[in-house]
N, C-alpha and C positions, 0 to 999 in steps of 0.2 A: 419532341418539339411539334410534329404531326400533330398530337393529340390539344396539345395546346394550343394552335391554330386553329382547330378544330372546335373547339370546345369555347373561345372566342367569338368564333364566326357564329357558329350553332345554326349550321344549316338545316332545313327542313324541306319534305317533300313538295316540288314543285316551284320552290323559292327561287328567283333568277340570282346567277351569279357569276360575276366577270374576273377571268383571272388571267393575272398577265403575268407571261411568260412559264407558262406552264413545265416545261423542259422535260425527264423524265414521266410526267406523269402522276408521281405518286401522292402529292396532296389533289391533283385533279380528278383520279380517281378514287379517292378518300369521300370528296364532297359531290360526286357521282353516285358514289354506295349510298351515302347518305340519303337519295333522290333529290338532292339540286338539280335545277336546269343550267346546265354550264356553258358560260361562250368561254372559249379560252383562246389568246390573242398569244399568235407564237410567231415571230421572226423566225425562228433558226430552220432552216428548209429540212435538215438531217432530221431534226429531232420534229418537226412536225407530219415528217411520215412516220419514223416510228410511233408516233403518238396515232395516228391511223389504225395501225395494225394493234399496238396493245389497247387500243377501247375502243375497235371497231364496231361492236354492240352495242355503244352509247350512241355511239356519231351514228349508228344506222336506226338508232331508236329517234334519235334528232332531227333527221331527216325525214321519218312516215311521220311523229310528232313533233313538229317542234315547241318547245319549250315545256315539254314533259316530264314529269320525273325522273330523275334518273338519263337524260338526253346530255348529251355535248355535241356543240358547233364549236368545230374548229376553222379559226382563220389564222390566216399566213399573212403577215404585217407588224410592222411595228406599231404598238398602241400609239406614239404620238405621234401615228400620223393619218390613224383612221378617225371616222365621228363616232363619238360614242354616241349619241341617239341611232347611226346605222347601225349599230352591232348590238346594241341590247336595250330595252324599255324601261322606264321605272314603272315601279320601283324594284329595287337591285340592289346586291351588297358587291364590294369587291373585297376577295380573297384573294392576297397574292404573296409568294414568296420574289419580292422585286429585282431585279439587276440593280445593284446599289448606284449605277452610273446615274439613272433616270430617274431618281427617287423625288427630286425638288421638281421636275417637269410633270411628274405623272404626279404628284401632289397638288400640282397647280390645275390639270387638265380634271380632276374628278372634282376638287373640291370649287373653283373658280366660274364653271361652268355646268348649264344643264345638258342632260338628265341627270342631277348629284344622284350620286348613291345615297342609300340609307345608314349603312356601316361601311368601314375601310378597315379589315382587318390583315396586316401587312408587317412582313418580313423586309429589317431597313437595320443599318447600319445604327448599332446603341446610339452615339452621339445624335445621330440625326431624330432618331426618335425622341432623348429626352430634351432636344432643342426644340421639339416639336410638342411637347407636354410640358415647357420648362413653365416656373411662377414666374410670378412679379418681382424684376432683381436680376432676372436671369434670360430675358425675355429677347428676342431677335423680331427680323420682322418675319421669318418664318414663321414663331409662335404666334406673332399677330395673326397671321394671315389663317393659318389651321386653328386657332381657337374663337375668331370669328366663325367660320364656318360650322365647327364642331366641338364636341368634347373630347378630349383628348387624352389618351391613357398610356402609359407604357406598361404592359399584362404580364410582361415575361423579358429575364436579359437571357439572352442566347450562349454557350459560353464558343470558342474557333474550335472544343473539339465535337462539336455536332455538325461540325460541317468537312467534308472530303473531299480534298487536302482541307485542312485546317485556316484560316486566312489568319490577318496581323491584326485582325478588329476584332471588336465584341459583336454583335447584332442583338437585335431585340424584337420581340410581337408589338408591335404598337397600333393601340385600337381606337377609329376615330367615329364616333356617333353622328352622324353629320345632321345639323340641326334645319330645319324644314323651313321656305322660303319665308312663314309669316308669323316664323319664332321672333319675340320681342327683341330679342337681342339683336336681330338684322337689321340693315336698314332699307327700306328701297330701295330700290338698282339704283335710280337715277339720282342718290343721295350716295353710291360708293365712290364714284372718284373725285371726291374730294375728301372722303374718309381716308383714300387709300393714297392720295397724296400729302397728305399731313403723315400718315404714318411711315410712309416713305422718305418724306424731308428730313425728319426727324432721326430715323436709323442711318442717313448717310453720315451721320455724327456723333454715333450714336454715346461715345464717353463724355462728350459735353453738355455741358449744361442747359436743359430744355428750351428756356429762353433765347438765350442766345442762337441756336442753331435754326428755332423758326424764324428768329429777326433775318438768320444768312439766307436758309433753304429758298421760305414762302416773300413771296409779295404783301406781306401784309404787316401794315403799323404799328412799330413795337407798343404802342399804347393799346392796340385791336388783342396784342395778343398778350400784354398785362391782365386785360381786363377778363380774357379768358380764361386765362390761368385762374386767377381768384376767384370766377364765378363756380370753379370746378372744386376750390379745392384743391389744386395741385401746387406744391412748391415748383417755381421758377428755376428751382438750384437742383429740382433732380433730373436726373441722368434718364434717356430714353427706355434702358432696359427695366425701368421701375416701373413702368406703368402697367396696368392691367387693361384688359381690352373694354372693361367696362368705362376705363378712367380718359383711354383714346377716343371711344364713340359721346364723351362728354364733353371734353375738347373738342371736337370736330362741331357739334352743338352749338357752343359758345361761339366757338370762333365765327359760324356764319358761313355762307358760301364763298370758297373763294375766286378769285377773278381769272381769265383765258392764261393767267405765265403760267410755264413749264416748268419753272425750275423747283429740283425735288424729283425733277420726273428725267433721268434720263433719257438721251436720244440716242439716238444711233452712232449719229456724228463724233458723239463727244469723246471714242474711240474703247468703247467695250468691247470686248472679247469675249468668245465660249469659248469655252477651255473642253478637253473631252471628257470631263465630269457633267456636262451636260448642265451647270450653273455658270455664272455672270463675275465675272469680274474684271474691275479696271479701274478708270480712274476718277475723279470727284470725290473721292472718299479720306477727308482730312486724317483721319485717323487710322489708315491702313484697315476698317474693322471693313464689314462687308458691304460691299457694291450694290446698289439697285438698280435692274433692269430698266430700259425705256417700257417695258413691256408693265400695267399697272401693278402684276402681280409677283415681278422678278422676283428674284433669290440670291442671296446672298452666296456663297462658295461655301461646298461642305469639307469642314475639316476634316483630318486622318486620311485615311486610305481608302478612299472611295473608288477607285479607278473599277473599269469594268472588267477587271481580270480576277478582281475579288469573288470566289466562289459563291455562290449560292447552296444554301443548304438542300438537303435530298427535296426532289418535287414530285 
């Protein structure tokens, strides 16, 4: 599985690279060997001195250089709660084998915001990775939200006995190319939140029929968003998970800008909850399917057995 992470990432001398949650050590020192320049971002106090003492040579090669080949800066912190412009430059890849608790927050923090990484190559619960490369049919607003950004792969499924104890999941490599601010397929900042509220009105409902769900979500005139629909091409009668991102950023087109309502956009108030999966759920959601954050780029609740007691594989 190392080598497969590895061979994904394909680190090279002097390349930056951020890895979160290091633990052990042994994929941080895999892409050390390699001559990566490592930040690696470790909460656990126990495990970020022993990570001291076993690649004291990196960290003191990081220290007379930093960001030299073969260098690691270790910090003590949890990633979602430092910047990542302080802790590393673009461009940069991240390599991580993840805590499955944090996988939709730390998905949002790389992909959502600058300095994006160039690659995302990451150890994440099967389900969530191929809800995260899923088609058209199968689509959440998770896949919206990471295949906007990027290209999306799942490279390798994990099977529970490569990991010590074994957990009750599967896992998987899932590899994200993250596409560069003035890739066509983007659209200007100040053209996303209205992209990202149309595609979040829409997933609060998500088994209903497209139409009907913008006439509830959005403020806008079921003749505004007739007329949208047909100029795109889209049946009225399909379901949210059908569409493709290219099919959302055409709708969002048609549709035109839309006016100061919320609604579609969760608040605060309307009485969400985080749950210790580190995702959103609660209530507005006709169809019991997943909740949208007030936050533009909330997440839906990861199915299975994501709790943070789920092993991670050797690091």
């Amino acid at each position: 599985m190392l080598d497969a992470i590895l061979a994904a990432a394909a680190p090279r001398p002097g390349r930056r690279v951020l890895e979160v949650g290091p633990g052990l050590g042994i994929l941080t020192a895999a892409l050390v060997d390699a001559g990566a320049a490592v930040t690696a971002v470790e909460l656990d106090e126990r495990l970020a001195r022993r990570l001291r003492g076993a690649l004291a040579g990196a960290i003191a090669r990081g220290e007379r250089d930093p960001g030299s080949p073969g260098s690691l800066r270790l910090i003590e912190a949890s990633i979602l709660d430092v910047e990542i412009a302080e802790v590393v430059a673009a461009p940069y890849d991240v390599v991580a084998n993840l805590p499955y608790h944090i996988t939709s927050p730390v998905l949002h923090r790389f992909l959502g915001q600058e300095p994006r990484p160039d690659r995302c190559v990451l150890m994440v619960q099967r389900e969530v990775a191929e809800r995260v490369a899923a088609p058209p049919g199968r689509m959440s607003y998770l896949s919206v939200f990471a295949q906007y950004h990027a290209a999306a792969a799942v490279a390798r499924v994990v099977p529970p006995m490569a990991f010590e104890p074994a957990p009750s999941v599967e896992s998987a490599i899932l590899v994200l190319d993250v596409r560069p601010v003035d890739d066509p397929g983007r659209l200007p900042p100040a053209e996303e939140e209205d992209f990202w509220r149309l595609v979040q009105a829409s997933f609060r409902e998500r088994r209903k029929m497209l139409h009907n769900v913008l006439v509830r979500q959005l403020r806008v005139p079921a003749g505004r968003i007739d007329a949208a629909l047909a100029t795109t091409g889209i049946d009225p009668d399909r379901r949210p998970q059908t569409l493709s991102v290219a099919e959302w950023l055409a709708l969002r087109a048609a549709l035109g800008p839309l006016d100061a309502d919320r609604r579609g956009r969760r608040a605060e108030s309307d009485g969400a909850r985080r749950d210790d999966t580190g995702d959103d759920t609660g209530s507005g959601d006709r169809d019991g399917e997943e909740a949208v954050a007030g936050d533009p780029h909330g997440e839906e609740a990861v199915a299975g057995d994501p709790h943070h007691d789920v092993p991670r594989a050797p690091r």
